[in-house]
PDB file as gemmi writes it, atoms N, CA and C in Angstrom:
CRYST1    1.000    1.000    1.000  90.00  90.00  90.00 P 1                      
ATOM      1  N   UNK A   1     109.007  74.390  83.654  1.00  0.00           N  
ATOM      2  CA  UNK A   1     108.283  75.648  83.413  1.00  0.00           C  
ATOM      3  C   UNK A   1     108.073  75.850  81.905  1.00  0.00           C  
ATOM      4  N   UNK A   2     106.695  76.286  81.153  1.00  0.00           N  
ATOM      5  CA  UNK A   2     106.953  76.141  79.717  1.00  0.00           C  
ATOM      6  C   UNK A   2     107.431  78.098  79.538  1.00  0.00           C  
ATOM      7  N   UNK A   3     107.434  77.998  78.250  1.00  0.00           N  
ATOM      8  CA  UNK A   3     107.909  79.654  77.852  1.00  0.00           C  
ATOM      9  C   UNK A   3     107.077  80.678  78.264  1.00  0.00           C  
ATOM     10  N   UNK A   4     105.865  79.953  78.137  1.00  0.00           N  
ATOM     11  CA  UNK A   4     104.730  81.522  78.807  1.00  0.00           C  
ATOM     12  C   UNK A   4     105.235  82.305  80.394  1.00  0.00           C  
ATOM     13  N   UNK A   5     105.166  80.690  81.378  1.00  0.00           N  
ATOM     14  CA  UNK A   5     105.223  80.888  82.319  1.00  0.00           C  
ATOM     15  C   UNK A   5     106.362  82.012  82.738  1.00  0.00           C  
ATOM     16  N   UNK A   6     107.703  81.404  81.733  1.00  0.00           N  
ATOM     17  CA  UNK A   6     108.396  82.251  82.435  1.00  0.00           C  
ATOM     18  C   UNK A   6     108.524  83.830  81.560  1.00  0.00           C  
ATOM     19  N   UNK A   7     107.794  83.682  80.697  1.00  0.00           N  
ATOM     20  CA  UNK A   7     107.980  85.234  79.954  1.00  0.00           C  
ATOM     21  C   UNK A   7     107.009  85.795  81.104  1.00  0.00           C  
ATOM     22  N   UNK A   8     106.344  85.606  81.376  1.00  0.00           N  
ATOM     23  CA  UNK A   8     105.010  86.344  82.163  1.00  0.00           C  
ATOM     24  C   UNK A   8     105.601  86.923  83.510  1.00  0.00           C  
ATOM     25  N   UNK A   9     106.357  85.979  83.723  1.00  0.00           N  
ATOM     26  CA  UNK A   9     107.270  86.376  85.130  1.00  0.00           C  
ATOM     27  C   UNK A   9     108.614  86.661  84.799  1.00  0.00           C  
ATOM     28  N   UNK A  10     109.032  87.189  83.848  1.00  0.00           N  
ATOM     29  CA  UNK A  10     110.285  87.498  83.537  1.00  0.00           C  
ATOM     30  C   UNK A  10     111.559  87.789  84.187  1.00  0.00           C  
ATOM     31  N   UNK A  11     110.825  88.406  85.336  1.00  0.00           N  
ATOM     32  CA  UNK A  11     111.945  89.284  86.371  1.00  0.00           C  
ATOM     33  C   UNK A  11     111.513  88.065  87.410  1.00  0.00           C  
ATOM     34  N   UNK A  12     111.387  87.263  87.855  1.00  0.00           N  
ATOM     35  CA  UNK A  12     110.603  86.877  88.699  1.00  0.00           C  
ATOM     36  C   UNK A  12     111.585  85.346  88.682  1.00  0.00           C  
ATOM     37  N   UNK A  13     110.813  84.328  87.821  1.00  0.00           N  
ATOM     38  CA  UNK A  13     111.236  82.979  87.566  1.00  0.00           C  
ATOM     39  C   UNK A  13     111.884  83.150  87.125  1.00  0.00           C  
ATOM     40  N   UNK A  14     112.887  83.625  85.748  1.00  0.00           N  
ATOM     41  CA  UNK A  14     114.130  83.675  85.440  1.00  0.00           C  
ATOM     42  C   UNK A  14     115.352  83.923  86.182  1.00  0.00           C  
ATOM     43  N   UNK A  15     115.070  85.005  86.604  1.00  0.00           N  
ATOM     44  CA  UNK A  15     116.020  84.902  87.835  1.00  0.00           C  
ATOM     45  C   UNK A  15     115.982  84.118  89.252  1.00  0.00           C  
ATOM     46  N   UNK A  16     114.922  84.218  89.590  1.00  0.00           N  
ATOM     47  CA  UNK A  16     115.142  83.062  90.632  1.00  0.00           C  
ATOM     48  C   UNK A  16     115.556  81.534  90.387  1.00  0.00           C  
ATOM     49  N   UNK A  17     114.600  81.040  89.142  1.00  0.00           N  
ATOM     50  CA  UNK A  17     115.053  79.848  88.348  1.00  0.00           C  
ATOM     51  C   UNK A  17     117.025  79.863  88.658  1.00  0.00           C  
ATOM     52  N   UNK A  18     117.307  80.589  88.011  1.00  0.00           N  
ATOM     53  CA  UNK A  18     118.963  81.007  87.754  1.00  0.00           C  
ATOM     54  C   UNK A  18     119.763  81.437  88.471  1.00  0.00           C  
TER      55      UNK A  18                                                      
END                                                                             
């Protein structure tokens, strides 16, 4: 995932990522 992706989805891919 690059940095946009997951700033854009912040609540989203970060936490699910994690």
């Amino acid at each position: 995932m690059s940095l946009n992706t997951a700033h854009a989805n912040d609540g989203v891919l970060l936490h699910a990522g994690e």
